[in-house]
C-alpha positions in Angstrom: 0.0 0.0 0.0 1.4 3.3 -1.1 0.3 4.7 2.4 2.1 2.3 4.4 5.2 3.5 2.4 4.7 6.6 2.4 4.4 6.3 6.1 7.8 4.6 6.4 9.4 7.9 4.3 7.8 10.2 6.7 9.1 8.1 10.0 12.6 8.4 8.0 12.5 12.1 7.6 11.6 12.4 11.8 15.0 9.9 12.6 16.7 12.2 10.3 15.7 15.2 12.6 16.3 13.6 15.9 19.4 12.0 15.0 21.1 15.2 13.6 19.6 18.1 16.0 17.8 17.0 18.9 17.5 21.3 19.6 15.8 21.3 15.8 13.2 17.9 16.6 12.0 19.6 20.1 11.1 23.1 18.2 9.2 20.7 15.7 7.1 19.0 18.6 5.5 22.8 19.4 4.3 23.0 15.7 0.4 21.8 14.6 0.4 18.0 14.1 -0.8 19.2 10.8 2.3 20.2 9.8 5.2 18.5 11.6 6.1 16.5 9.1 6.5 18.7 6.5 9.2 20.0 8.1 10.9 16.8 9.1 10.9 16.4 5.5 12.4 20.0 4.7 15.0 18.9 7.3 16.1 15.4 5.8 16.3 17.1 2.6 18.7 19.9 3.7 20.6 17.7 6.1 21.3 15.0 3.3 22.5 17.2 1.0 24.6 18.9 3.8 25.8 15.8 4.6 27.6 15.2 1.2 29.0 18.5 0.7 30.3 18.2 4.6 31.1 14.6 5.2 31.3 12.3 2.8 35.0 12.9 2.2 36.9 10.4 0.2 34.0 10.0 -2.1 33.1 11.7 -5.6 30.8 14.4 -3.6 30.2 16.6 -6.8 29.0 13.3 -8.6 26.7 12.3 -5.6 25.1 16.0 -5.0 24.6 16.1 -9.0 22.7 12.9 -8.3 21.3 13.4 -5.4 19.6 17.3 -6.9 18.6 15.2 -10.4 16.9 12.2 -8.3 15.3 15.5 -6.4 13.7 17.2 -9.4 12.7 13.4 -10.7 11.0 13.2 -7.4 9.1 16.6 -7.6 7.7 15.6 -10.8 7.0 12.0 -10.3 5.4 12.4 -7.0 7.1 10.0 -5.9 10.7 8.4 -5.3 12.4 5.2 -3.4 14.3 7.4 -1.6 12.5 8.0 1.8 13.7 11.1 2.7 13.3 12.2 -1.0 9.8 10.7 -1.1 8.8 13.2 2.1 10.2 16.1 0.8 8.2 16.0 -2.8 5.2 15.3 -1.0 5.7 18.6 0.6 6.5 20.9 -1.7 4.0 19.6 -4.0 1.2 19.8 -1.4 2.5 23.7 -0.7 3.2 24.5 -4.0 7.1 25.2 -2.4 8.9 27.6 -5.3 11.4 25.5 -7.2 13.7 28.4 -7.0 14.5 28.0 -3.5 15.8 24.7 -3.8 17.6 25.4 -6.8 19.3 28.0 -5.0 19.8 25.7 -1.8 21.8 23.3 -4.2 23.4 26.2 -5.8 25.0 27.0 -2.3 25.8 23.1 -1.5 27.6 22.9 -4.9 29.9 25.9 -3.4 30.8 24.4 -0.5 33.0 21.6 -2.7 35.7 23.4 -3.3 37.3 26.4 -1.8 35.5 29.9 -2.1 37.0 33.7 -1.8 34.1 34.8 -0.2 33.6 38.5 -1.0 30.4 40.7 0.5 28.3 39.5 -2.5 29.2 35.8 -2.7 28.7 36.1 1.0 25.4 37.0 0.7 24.9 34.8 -2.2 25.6 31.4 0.0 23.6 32.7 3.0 20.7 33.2 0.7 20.8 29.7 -0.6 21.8 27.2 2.3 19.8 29.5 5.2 16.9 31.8 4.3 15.8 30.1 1.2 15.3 26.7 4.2 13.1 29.0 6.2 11.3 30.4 3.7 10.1 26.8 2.0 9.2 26.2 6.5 7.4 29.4 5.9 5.2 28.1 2.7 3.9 25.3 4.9 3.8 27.5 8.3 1.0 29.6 5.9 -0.4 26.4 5.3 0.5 27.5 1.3 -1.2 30.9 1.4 1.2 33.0 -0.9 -0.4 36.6 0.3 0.5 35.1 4.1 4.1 34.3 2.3 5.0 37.6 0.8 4.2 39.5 3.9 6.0 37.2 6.0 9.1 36.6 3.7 11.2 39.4 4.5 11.5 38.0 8.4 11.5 34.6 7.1 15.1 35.2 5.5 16.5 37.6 8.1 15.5 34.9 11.0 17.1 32.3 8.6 20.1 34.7 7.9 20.5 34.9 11.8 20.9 31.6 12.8 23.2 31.0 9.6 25.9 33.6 10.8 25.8 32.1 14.2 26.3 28.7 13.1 29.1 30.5 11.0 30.9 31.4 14.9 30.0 28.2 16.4 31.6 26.2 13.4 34.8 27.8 13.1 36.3 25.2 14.4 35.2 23.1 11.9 34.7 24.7 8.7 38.3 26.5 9.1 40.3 24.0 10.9 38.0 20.5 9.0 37.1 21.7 5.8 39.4 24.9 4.8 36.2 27.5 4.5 35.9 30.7 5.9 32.6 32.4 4.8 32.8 35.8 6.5 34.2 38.3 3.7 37.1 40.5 4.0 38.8 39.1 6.4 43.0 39.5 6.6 45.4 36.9 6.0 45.4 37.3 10.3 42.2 35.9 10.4 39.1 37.0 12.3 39.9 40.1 14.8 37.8 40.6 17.6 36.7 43.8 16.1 35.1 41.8 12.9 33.1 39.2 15.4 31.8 42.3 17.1 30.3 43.6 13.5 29.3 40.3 13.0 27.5 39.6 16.3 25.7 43.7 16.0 24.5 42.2 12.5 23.1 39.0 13.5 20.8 40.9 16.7 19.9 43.5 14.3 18.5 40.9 12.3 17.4 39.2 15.1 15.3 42.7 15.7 13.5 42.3 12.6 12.8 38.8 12.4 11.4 38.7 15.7 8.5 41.3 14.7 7.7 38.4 12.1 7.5 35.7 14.6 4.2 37.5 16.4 2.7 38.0 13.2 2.9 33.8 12.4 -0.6 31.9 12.3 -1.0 30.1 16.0 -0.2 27.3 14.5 3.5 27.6 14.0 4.5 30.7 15.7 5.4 28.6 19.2 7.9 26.6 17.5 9.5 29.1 15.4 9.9 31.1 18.6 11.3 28.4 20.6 14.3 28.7 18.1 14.7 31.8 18.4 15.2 31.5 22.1 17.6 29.2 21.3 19.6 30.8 18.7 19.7 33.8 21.3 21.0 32.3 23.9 23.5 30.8 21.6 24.4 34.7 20.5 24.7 35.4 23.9 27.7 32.4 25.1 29.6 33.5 21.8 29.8 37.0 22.5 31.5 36.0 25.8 33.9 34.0 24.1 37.3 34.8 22.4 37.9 34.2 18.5 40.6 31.1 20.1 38.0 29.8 22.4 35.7 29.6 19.5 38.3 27.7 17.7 39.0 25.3 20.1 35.7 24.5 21.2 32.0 24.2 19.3 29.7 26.4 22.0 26.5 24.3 22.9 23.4 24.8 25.3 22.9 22.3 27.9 20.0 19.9 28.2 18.9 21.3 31.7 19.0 24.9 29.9 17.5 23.7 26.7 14.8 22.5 28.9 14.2 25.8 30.5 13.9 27.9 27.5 11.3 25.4 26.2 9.3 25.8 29.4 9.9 29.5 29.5 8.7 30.1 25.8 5.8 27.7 26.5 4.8 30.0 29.4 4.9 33.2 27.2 3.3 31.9 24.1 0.0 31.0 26.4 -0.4 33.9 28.5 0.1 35.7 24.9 3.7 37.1 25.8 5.5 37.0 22.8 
């Protein structure tokens, strides 16, 4: 039974979630059943693809993300593919009507991070576009429930939020993406590397944006606005523990939240979603 399958896919697309970001699963759970897993399948999609461009060294990566976008697209249009996570994922664009463009320029930014990048102001902006905001902005197609006016007036936040956590990932990473993988995305940077003076522009851009998005986080239906807000939290607190850090202590260590305080910021954005505190 194609139901029982497609069942299977969608269970796939959850493990996928759990497995990889137990922070990302938990702001899932405060999202309408309706929608949950559509976004578990935005998230295997993303992470999969991630995956390749990230992990999968000593393997042809640029053959398997050429393969992996084709059997993508083939999926879209078939409505249907073997690949579970794939499977969940066209289910969900095709039942929002989720603008091919965004995940052409999602793989657009995968295919970048193959091989080594000068990463000037527009290039900069360019990658954030398509690995970041374009991810909250299909979230934002099903958080609408598909409604494009609701999408256009909520797009702007959508990609600033997305932008936000992208930059901080950027600070928490740097241990990996410099030291692992030979990427630095932040442009204009000296051969001495980040100064302390560039991570304080970096960390006044990312609240500003933080500023903005968060006006778009009260306007989101009921339905969805709890679990995009308990990331927020999250991502905030994160801002906060960098900005105490050094640019060495950021290299020597990834900065994390604890499970005792991961637990607190749920119950504490629980508590002011319902008495309407946001």
């Amino acid at each position: 039974m194609k139901a029982l399958f497609d069942e299977y896919c969608t269970e796939a697309s959850i493990a996928v979630t759990k497995k990889y970001s137990t922070s990302f699963y938990k702001g899932v759970s405060f999202l309408d059943k309706k929608i949950r897993n559509d976004v578990h399948a935005v998230y295997g999609f993303v992470r999969f693809a991630d995956e390749i461009v990230d992990s999968f060294h000593g393997f042809e990566k640029e053959t398997l993300l050429k393969e992996f976008k084709a059997e993508t697209y083939r999926a879209i249009e078939r409505k249907i593919s073997l690949n579970p996570i794939l499977n969940s994922f066209q289910k969900s664009v095709n039942d929002y009507q989720i603008d091919h463009e965004l995940i052409e320029a999602f793989f657009h930014s995968m295919e970048m991070d193959l091989n080594p990048v000068e990463y000037d102001q527009s290039k900069y902006k360019e990658y954030i576009f398509g690995s970041a905001e374009v991810v909250g902005l299909m979230c934002l197609k099903i958080f609408v429930y598909g409604s494009q006016e609701e999408y256009d007036k909520l797009k702007p936040y959508a990609m600033k939020l997305g932008s936000a956590f992208q930059k901080i990932n950027f600070l928490r990473d740097l241990k990996d993406d410099i030291g692992d993988l030979g990427r630095l995305y932040f442009p204009h940077i000296g051969d001495g590397g980040i100064q302390p003076e560039d991570k304080l522009e970096i960390e006044l851009e990312i609240e500003k944006e933080f500023q903005e998005a968060y006006q778009g986080i009260k306007m989101l239906p009921k339905s969805s606005r709890l679990g995009v807000y308990v990331s927020y939290v999250y991502y905030t607190k994160l801002l906060a523990k960098i900005k105490e850090k050094t640019i060495k202590e950021l290299m020597n260590k990834r900065i994390r939240i604890s499970d005792e305080k991961k637990l607190m910021l749920l119950f504490g954005s629980y508590v002011r979603n319902s008495v309407n505190a946001l």
